[in-house]
Structures are given as structure tokens and as C-alpha cells.
Backbone bond lengths (Angstrom), bond angles and torsions (degrees), N, CA, C in turn:
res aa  C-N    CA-C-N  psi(-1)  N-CA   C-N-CA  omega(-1)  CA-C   N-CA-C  phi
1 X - - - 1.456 - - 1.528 108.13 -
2 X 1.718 115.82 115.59 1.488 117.25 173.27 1.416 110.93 -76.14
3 X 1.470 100.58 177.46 1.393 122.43 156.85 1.479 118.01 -20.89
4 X 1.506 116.89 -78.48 1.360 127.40 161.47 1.732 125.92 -31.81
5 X 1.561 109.29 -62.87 1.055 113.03 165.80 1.873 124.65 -30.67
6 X 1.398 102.61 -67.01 1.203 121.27 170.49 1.933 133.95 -32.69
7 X 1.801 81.80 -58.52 1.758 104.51 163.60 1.666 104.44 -60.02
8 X 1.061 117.68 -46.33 1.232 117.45 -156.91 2.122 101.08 -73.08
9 X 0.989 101.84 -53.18 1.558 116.17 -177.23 1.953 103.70 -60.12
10 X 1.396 124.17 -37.38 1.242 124.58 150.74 1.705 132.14 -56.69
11 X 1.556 97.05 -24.94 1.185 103.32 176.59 1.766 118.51 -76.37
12 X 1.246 90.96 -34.22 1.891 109.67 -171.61 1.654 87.29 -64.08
13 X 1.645 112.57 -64.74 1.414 106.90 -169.25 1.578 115.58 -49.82
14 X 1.050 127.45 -25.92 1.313 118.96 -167.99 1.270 103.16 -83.07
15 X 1.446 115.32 -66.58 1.395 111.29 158.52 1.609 145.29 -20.50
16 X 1.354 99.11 -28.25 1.493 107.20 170.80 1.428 103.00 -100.18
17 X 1.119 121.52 -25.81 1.975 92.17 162.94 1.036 137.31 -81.95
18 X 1.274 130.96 -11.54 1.446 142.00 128.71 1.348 134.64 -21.47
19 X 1.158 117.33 -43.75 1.707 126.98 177.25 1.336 107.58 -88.84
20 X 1.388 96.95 139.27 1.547 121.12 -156.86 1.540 110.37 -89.13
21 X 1.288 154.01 157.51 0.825 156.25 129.35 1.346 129.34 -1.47
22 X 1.603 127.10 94.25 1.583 108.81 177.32 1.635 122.81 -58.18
23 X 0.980 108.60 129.09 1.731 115.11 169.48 1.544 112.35 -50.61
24 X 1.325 110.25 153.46 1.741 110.25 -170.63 0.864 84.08 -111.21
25 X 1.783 113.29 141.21 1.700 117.91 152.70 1.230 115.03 -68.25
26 X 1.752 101.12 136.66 1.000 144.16 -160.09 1.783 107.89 -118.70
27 X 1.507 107.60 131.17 1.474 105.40 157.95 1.718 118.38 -107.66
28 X 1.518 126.75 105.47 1.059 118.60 -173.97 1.982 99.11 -104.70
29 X 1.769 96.60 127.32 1.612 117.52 173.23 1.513 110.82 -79.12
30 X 1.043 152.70 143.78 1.586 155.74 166.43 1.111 109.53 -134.05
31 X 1.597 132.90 155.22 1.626 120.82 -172.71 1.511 77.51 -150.38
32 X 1.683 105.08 105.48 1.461 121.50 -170.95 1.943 98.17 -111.21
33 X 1.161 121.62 119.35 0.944 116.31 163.56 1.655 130.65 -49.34
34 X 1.409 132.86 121.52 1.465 132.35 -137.52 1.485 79.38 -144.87
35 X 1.377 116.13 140.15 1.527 111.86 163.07 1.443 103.70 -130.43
36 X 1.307 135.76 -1.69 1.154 138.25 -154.52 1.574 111.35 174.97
37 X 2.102 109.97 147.07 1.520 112.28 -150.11 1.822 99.58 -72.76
38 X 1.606 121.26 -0.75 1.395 109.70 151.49 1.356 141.39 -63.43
39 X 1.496 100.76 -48.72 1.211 128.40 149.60 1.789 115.73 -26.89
40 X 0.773 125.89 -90.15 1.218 129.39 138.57 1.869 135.62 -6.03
41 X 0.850 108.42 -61.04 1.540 118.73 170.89 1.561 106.07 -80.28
42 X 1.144 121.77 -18.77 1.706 112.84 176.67 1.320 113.77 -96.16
43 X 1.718 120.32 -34.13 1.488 113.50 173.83 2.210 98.61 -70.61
44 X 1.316 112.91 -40.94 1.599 93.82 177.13 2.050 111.26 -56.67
45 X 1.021 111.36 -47.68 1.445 120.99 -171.77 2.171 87.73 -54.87
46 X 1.419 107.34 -43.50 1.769 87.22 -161.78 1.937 112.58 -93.25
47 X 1.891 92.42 5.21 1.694 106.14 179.65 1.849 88.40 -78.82
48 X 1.684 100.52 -65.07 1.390 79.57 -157.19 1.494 128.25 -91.82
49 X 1.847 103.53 37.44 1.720 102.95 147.64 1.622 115.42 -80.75
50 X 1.359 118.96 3.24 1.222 116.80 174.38 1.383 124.74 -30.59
51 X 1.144 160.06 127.50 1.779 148.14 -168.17 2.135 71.46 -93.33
52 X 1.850 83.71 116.02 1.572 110.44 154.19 1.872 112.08 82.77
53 X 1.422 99.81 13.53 1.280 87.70 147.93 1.338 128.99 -130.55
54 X 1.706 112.06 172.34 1.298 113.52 -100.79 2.311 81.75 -130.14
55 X 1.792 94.64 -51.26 1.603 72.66 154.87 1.867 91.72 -160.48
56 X 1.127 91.38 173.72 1.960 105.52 -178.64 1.166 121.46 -121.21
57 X 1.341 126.11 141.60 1.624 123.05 -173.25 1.321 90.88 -143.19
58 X 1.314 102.72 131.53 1.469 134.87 168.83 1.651 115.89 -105.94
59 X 1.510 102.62 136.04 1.602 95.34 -155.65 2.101 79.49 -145.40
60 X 1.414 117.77 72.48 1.391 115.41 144.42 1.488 111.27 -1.45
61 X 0.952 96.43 -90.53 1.485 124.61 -150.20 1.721 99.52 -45.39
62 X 1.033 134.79 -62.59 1.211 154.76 169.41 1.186 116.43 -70.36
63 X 1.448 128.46 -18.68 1.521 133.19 162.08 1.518 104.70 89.70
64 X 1.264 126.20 1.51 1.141 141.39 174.26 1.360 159.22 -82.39
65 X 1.456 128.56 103.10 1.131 123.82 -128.52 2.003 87.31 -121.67
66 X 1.685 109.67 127.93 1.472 118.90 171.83 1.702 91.53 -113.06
67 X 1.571 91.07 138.66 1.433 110.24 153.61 1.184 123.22 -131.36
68 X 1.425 145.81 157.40 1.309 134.92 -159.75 1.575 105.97 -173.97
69 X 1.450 99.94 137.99 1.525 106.99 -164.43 1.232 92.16 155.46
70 X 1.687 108.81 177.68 1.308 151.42 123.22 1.749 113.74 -7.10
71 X 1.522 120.82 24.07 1.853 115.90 -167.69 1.266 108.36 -132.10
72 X 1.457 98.41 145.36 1.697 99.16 175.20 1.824 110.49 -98.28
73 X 1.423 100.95 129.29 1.660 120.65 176.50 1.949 105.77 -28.02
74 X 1.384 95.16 -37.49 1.770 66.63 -174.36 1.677 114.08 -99.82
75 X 1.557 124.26 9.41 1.647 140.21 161.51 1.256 87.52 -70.99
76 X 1.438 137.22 -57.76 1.046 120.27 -167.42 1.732 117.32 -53.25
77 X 1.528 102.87 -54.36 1.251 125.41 -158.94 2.131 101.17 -43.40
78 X 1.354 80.07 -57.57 1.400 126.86 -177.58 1.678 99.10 -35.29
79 X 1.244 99.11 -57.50 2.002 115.65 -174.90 1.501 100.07 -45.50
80 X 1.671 107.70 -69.32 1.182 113.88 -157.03 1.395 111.95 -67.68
81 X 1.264 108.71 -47.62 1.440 85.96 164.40 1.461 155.73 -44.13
82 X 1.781 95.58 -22.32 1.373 108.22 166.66 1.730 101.78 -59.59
83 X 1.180 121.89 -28.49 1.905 109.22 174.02 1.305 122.68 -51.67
84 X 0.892 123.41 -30.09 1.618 143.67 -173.99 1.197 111.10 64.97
85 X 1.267 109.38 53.01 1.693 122.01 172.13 1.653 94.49 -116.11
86 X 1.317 103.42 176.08 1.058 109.93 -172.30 1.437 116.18 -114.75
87 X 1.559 112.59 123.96 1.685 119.69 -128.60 1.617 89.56 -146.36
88 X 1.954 109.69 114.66 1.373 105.30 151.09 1.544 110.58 -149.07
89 X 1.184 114.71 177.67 1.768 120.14 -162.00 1.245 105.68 -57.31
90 X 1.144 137.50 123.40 1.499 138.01 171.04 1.611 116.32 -39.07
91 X 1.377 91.65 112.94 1.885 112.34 -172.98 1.300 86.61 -56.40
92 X 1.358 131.93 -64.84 1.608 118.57 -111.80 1.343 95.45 -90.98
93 X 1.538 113.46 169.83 1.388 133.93 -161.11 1.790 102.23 -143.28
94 X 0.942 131.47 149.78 1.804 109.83 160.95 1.322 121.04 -85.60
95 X 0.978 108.01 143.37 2.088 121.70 -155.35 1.621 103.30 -57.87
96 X 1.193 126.28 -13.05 0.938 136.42 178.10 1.919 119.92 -87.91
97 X 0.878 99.59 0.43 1.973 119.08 171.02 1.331 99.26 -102.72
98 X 1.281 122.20 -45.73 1.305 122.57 -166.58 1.673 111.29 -79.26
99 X 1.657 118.09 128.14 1.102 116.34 166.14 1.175 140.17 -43.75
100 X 0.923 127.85 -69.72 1.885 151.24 98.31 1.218 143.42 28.13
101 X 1.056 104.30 -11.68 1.972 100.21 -145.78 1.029 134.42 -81.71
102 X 1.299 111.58 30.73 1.429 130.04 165.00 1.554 122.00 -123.25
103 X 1.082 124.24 26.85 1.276 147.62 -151.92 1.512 114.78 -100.57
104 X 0.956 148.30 121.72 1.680 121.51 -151.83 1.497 107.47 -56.55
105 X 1.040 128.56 -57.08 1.508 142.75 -156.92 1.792 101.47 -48.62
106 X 1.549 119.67 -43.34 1.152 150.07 -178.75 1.400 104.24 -84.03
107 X 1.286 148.00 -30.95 1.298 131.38 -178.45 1.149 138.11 -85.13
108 X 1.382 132.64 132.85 2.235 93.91 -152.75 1.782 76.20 -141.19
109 X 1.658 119.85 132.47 1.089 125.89 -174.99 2.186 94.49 -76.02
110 X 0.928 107.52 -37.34 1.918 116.32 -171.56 1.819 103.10 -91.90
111 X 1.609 108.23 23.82 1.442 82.62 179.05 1.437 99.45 -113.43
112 X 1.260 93.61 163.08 2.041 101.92 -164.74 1.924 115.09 -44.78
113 X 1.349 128.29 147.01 1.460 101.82 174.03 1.385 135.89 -65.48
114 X 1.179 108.32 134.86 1.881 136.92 176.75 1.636 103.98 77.64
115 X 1.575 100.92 34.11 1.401 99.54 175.07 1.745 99.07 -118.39
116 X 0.774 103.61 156.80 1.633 122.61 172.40 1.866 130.28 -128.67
117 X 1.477 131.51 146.08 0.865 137.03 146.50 1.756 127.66 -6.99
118 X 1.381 127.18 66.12 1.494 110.57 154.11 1.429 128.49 -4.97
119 X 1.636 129.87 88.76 1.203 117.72 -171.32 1.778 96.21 -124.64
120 X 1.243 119.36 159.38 1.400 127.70 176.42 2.010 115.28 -61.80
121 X 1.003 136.84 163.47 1.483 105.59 175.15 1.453 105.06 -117.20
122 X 0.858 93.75 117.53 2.371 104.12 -162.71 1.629 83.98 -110.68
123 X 1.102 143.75 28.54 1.299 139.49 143.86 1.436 134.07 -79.11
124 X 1.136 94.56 33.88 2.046 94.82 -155.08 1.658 97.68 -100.00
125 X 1.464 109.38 130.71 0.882 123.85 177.79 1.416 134.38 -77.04
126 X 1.363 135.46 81.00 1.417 146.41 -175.97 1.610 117.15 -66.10
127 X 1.288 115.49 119.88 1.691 126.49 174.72 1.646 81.28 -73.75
128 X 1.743 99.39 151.27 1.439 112.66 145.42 1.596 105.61 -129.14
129 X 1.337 119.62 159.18 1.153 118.27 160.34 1.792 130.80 -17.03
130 X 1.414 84.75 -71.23 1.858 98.81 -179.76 1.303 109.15 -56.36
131 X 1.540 126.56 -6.24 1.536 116.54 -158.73 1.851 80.59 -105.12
132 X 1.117 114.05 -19.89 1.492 107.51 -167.61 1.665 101.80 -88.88
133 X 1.573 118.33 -40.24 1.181 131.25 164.39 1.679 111.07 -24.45
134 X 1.538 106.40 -52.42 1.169 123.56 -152.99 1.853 105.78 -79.41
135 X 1.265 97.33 -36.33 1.359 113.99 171.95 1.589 132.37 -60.58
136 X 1.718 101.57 -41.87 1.517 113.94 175.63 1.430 100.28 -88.60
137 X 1.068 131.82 -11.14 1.379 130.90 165.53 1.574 123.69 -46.87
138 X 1.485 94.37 -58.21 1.672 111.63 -174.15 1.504 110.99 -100.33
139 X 1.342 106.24 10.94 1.796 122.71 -177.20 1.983 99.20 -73.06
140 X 1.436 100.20 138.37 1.159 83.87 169.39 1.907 119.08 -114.56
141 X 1.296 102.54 30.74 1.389 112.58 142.09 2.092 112.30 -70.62
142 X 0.709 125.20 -3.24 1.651 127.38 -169.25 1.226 91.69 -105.88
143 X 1.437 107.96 140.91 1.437 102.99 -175.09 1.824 88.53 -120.30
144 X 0.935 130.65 0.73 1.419 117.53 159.73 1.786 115.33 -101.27
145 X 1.894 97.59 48.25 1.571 94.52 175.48 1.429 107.36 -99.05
146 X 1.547 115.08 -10.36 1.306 139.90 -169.07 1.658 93.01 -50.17
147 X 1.616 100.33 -68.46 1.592 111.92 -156.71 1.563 100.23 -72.11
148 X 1.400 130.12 12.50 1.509 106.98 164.31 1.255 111.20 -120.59
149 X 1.579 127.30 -5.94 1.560 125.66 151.02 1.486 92.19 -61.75
């Protein structure tokens, strides 16, 4: 390996630590309030100046706006809001993910059908000691369950 060789093989390395990470395509949902087919045609016209996406679907009916590409969720977020409509990440989930889903927090009379509210799941069931206490008590592996019937 010459002179050249050498420069050249330093050159690649340097060069490759420099370059950044490609972005993963991404599908970002938004549920932009739309009242009309302007409405509509201006949040698609201000989705897809997005830097890196790739295509946009506008869905009236559902109030719902897909973008997809090369973008990060909050450029997007960020875009629509420049519309001055009133613009946040698409709640819904299908009722069937959701534990719950009839639960107030989770029930949304305007959300699309058999979809539901994105809610956290604060249902989680915690053992404590005493609950286990309570269990080997009346277990009839225990042979002192006799003396408390």
C-alpha cells in the first residue's frame, strides 16, 4: 500500500464519520379540523412542503390527515399548525387494542367507526403481600387452613 493508497483509505474514514444517519420512513396520522374542500387542499399543499415527504392523504370525512416519508412527527406537527386550524396527533386506536374501551376517557361520540380514544392503561393490576397472605391462608396446600374454617 503507497502513499496514495494510504491518503485515500484516510480519506474514506473521515468521510464516513461525517454522514449522518438516514431517516426511517415514517407514517405520521394528524386529525386537522377541515370544514371545507379548501380547507382541505391547503393543509395537503402545506403537508407536502414537508422537507422528505414522500406522499399525503387527506381524508375530509374523517378529518384526517397521513403523511409519509423521510419526516419527523413534530415538522409535521409543526406544518399544520402553520394552517391555523386546529391540529393534533391522531387519537384513535381500534377498540379492539384497547382494554377498556368503553370507559369514559376512551369513548369519543365523533371518533371514526370501531375506533376509539388513545388512552394510557392505569388498569394494571398490583399483588401486595396481604393479598397473597390471604390466598395461602384459604389454600388447601396449608395444612393450618383446617383451624380457620
Amino acid at each position: 500500500m503507497g502513499v496514495e493508497g494510504t491518503l485515500e483509505y484516510l480519506s474514506d474514514l473521515l468521510s464516513s464519520a461525517k454522514k449522518k444517519k438516514k431517516k426511517q420512513m415514517q407514517t405520521v396520522s394528524l386529525k386537522i379540523r377541515m370544514d371545507c374542500e379548501g380547507c382541505a387542499r391547503k393543509a395537503k399543499q402545506v403537508l407536502s412542503g414537508v422537507k422528505g415527504a414522500k406522499s399525503v392523504e387527506v381524508d375530509m370525512k374523517q378529518q384526517k390527515a397521513t403523511v409519509t416519508g423521510y419526516v419527523e412527527a413534530k415538522k409535521v406537527l409543526k406544518a399544520a399548525q402553520s394552517t391555523k386550524k386546529k391540529v393534533e396527533m391522531w387519537p384513535y386506536v381500534p377498540y379492539n387494542l384497547v382494554a377498556n374501551p368503553y370507559v369514559s376517557q376512551a369513548y369519543d361520540k365523533k371518533a371514526p367507526p370501531n375506533m376509539v380514544r388513545s388512552i394510557p392503561n392505569t388498569a394494571t393490576i398490583s399483588e401486595t403481600t396481604v393479598d397473597d397472605h390471604y390466598t395461602t391462608m384459604f389454600s388447601d396446600e396449608n395444612p393450618n387452613a383446617c383451624s380457620i374454617m
